[in-house]
C-alpha positions as CSV (number, residue, x, y, z in Angstrom):
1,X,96.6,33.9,-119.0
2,X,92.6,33.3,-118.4
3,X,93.3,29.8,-120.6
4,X,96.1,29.1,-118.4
5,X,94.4,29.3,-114.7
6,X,92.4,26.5,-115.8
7,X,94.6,24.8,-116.8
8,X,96.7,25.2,-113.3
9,X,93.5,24.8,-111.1
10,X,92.5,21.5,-112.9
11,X,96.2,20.3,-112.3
12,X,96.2,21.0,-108.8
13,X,92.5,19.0,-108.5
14,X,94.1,16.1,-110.1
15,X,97.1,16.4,-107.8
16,X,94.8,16.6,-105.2
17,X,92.7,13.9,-106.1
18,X,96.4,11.2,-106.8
19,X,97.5,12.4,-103.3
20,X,94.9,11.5,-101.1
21,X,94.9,7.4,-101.4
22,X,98.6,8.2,-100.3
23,X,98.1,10.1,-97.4
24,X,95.6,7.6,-96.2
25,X,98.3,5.4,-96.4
26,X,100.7,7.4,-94.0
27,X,98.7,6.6,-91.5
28,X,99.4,6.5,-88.7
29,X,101.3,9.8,-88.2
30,X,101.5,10.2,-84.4
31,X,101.4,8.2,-81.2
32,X,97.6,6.3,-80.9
33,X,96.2,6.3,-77.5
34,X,95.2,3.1,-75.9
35,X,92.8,3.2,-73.2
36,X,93.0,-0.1,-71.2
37,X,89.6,0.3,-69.4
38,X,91.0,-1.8,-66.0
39,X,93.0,-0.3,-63.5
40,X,96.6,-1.6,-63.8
41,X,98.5,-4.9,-62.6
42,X,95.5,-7.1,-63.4
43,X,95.1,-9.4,-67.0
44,X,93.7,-6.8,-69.3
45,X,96.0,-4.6,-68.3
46,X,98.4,-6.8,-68.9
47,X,98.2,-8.5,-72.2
48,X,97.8,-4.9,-73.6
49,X,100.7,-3.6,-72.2
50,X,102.2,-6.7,-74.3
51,X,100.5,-5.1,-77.5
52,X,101.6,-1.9,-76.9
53,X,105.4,-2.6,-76.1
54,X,105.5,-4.7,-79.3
55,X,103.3,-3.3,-82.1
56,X,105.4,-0.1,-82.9
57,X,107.7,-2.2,-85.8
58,X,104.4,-3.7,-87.5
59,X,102.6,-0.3,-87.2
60,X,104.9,2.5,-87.2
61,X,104.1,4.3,-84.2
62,X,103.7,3.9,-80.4
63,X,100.6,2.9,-78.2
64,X,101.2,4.8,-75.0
65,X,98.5,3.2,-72.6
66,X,96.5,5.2,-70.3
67,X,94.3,3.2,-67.5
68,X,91.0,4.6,-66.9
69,X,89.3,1.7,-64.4
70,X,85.9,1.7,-62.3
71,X,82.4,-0.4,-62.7
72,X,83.3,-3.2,-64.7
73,X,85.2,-1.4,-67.6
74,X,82.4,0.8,-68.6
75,X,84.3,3.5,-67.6
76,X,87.3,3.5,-69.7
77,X,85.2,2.3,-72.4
78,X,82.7,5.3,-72.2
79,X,85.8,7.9,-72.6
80,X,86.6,6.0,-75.6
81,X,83.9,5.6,-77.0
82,X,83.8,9.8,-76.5
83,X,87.2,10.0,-78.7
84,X,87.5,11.6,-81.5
85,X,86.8,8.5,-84.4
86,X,90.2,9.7,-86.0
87,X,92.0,6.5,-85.8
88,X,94.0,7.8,-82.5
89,X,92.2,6.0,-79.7
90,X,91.7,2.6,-79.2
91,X,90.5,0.5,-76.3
92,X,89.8,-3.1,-75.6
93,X,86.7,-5.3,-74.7
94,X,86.2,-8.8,-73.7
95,X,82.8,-10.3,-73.0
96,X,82.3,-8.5,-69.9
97,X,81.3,-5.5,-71.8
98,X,78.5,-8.1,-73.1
99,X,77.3,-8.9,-70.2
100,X,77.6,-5.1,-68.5
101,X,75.1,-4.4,-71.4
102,X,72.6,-7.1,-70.5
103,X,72.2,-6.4,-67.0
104,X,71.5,-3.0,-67.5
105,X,74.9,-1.9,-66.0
106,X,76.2,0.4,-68.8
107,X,74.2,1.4,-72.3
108,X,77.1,0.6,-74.1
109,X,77.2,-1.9,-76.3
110,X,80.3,-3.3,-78.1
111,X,78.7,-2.1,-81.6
112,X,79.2,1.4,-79.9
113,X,82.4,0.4,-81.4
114,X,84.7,-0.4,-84.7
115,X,86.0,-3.8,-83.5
116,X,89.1,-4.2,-85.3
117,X,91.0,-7.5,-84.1
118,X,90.5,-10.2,-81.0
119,X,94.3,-10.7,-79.8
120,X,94.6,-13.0,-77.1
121,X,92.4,-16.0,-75.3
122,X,92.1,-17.5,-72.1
123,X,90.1,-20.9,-72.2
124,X,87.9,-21.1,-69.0
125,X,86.9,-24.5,-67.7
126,X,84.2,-26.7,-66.0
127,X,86.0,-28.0,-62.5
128,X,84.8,-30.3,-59.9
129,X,85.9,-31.3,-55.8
130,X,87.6,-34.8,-55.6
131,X,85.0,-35.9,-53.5
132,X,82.0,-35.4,-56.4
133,X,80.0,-38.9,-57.3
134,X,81.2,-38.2,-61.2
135,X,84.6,-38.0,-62.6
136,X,84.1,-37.1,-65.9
137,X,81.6,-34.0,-67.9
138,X,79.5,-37.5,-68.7
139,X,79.3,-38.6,-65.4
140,X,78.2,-35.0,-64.0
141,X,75.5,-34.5,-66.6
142,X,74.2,-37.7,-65.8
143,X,74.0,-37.0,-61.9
144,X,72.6,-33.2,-62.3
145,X,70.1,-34.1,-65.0
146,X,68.8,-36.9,-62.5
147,X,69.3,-34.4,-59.2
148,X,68.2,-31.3,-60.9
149,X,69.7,-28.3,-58.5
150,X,71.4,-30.9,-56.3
151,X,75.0,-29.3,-57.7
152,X,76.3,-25.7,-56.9
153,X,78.6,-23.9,-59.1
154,X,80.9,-20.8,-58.2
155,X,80.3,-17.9,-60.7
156,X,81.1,-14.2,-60.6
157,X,77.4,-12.9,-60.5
158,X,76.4,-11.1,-63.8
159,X,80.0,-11.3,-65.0
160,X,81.1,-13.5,-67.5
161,X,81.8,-17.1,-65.6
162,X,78.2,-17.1,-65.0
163,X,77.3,-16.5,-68.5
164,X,79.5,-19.3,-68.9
165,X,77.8,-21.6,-66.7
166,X,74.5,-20.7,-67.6
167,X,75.9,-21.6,-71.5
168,X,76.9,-25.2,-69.9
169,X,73.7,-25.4,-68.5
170,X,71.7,-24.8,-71.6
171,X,73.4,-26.7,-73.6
172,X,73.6,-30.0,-71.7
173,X,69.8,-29.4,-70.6
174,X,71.4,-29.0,-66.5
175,X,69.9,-27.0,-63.7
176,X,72.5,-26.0,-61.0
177,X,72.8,-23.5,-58.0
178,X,74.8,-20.2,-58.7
179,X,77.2,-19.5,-56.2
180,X,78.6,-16.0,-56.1
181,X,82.7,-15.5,-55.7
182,X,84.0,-12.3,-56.0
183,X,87.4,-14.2,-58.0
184,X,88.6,-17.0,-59.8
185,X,90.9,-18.4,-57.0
186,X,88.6,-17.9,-54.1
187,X,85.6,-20.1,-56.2
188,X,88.1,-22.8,-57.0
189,X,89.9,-22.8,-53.5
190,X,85.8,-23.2,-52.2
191,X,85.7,-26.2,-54.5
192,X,88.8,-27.5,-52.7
193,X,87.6,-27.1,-49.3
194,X,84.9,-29.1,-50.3
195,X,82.0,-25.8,-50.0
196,X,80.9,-26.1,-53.6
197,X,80.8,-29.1,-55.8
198,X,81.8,-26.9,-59.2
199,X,83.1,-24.1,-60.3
200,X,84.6,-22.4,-63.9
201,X,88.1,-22.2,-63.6
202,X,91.4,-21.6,-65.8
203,X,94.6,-23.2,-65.7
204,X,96.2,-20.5,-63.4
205,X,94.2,-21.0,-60.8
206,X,93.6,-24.6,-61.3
207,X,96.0,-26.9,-63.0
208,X,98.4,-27.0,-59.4
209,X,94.9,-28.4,-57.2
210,X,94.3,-30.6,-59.8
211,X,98.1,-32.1,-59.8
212,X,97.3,-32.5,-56.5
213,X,94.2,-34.4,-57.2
214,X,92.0,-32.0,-55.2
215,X,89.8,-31.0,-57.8
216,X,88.8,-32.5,-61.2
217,X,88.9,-30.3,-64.7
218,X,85.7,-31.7,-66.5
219,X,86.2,-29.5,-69.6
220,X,87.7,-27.2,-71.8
221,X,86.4,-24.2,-73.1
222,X,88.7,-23.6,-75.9
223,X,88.5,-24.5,-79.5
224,X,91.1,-27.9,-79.5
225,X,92.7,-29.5,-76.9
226,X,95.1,-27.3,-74.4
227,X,98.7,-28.1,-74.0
228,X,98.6,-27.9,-70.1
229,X,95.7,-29.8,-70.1
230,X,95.4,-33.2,-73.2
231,X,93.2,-34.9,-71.5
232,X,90.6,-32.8,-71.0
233,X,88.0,-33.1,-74.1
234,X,86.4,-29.6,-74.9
235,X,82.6,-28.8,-75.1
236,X,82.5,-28.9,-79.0
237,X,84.0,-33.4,-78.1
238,X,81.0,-33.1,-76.1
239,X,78.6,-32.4,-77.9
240,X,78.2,-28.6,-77.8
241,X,79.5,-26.1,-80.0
242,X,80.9,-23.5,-76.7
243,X,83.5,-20.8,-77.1
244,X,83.8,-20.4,-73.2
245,X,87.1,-18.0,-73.3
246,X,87.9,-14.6,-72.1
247,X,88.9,-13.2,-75.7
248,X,90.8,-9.4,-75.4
249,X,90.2,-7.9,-78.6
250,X,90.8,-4.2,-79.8
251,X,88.5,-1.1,-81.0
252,X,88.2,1.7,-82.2
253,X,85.4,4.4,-81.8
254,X,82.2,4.4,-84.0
255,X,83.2,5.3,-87.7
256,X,87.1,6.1,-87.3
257,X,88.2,5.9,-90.8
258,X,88.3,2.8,-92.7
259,X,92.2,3.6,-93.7
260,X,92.9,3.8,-89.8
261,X,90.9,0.6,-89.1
262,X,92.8,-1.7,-91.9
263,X,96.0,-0.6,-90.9
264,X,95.7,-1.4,-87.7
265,X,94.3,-4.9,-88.6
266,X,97.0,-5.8,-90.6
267,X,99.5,-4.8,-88.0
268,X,97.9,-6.5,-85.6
269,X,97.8,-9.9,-87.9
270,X,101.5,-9.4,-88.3
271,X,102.2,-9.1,-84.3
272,X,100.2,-12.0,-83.4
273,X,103.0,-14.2,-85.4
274,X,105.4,-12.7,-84.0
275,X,107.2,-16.0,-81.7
276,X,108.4,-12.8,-78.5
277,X,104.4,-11.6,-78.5
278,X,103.3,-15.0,-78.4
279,X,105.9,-16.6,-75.4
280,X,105.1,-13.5,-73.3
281,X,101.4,-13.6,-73.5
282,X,101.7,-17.6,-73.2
283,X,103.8,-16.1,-70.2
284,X,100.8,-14.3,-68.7
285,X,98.6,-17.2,-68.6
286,X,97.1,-16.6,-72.3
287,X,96.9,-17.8,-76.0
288,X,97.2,-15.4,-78.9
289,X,94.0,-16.0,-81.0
290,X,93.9,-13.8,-83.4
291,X,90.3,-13.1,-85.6
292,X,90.5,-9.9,-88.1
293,X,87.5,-7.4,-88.1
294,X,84.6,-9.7,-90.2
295,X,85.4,-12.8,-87.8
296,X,85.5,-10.6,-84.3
297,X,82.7,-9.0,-85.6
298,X,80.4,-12.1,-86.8
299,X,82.2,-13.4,-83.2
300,X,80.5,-10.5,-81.1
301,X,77.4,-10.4,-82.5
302,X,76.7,-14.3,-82.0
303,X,77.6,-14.2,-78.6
304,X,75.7,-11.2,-78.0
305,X,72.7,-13.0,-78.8
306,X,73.3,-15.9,-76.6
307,X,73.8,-12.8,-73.9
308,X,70.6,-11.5,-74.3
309,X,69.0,-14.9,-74.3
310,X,70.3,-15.3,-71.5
311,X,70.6,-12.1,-69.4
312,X,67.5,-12.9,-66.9
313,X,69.5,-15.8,-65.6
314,X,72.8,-13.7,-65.1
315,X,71.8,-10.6,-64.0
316,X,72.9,-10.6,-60.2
């Protein structure tokens, strides 16, 4: 009997041992909680919702979302970022979380968190009045560079369209005056009324005015050319290699377990091909650009520095 209890208890142990890559791989087990950090009804809100309602064949269980709004997303993100790192939270940031952190408004940071996929895009754009001297991006850096602070350009102070602008102005070696609008549609409907000569935009609150021929779009922020827009050359035709989107990606808290993080991934990957995800985000104004964790991380962390570099210009 004593040679056989070892023999029982080393069994077990090895059981044990050939188990655990499987249970790993049950994951996920229950419902994970999303935490959308905005309050509902507005575009983080939702283009999540659209994950959640559509992920459950690719990952095996549900994303119930819970909104937890207030100071720029900090909030929400904060509670997450409290979670348990067990794989059954999640949240998402975009680059407002960036420049939250370099203005001092919140001491998270998005390394706080695992970031696990970017989902969805929305390209943001230079625009200009009708009336301007310039009709193309040439023709404005031409006239700022010779009329430096001549131009004014509607922002959202310390949020990401100003970082945006600030990127433009940078690269292209421009000096402009930052206007502050509390929205998109109120800066480009000042643009219209002829009160500020610029402002960044997006084809929701755009493409109609410039149909119209009230306003001008100068360029794209995206990677390649948009559909809505093929005539409009992006920054990278231009000369200058700017990302200028509102990217939604998803996280998880600091260290949930890299079983939990892959899985996810991978189910994400396989929703972003799905052609009902992709018509209903295109349906909500957005592209599905999907980047797995070592791109959305290296993506991050180079725009992070660019943040810094330029947080004394953005902070309102």
């Amino acid at each position: 009997m004593k040679n056989v209890l070892p023999i029982i208890a080393g069994a077990g142990l090895a059981m044990a041992l050939t188990l655990q890559p499987g249970q790993a791989q049950d994951y996920p087990t229950r419902a994970v909680e999303f935490i959308v950090p905005w309050a509902p009804g507005g575009g983080s809100d939702v283009l999540m919702r659209i994950i959640a309602n559509n992920i459950t064949p690719y990952f095996g269980a549900d994303m119930p979302v819970i909104n937890i709004g207030g100071v720029g997303g900090t909030v929400g993100l904060a509670e997450a970022a409290s979670r348990a790192a067990d794989g059954y939270t999640i949240s998402q940031v975009h680059e407002g979380l960036l420049t939250a952190t370099a203005v001092g408004m919140t001491d998270l940071a998005w390394d706080d968190f695992e970031p696990i996929a970017l989902m969805t895009a929305s390209p943001q754009y230079l625009v200009a009045g009708a009336n301007q001297p310039f009709e193309t991006f040439e023709g404005m850096v031409e006239y700022a560079q010779a009329n430096p602070n001549a131009l004014t350009i509607g922002v959202t102070l310390g949020g990401v369209p100003h970082l945006h602008a600030a990127m433009i102005a940078e690269a292209f070696d421009i000096e402009w005056r930052y206007v502050g609008y509390e929205g998109t549609g109120e800066r480009i409907r000042a643009v219209v009324g002829g009160n500020l000569d610029l402002a960044i935009g997006d084809v929701s609150s755009s493409l109609q005015f410039a149909e119209n021929g009230d306003l001008r779009f100068l360029a794209s922020g995206s990677e390649e050319r948009v559909e809505q827009t093929p005539d409009i050359p992006t920054f990278a035709e231009l000369g200058a290699e700017l990302d200028l989107l509102i990217t939604r990606g998803i996280v998880m808290p600091k260290g949930a377990p890299e079983e939990a993080q892959a899985r996810l991934e991978a189910a994400l990957e396989d929703l972003s091909r799905d052609e009902t995800f992709i018509q209903q985000v295109n349906n909500a104004g957005a592209d599905v650009l999907f980047r797995g964790r070592e791109d959305y991380f290296a993506y991050l962390d180079s725009l992070s520095e660019t943040v810094a570099r330029l947080s004394e210009v953005i902070a309102p």
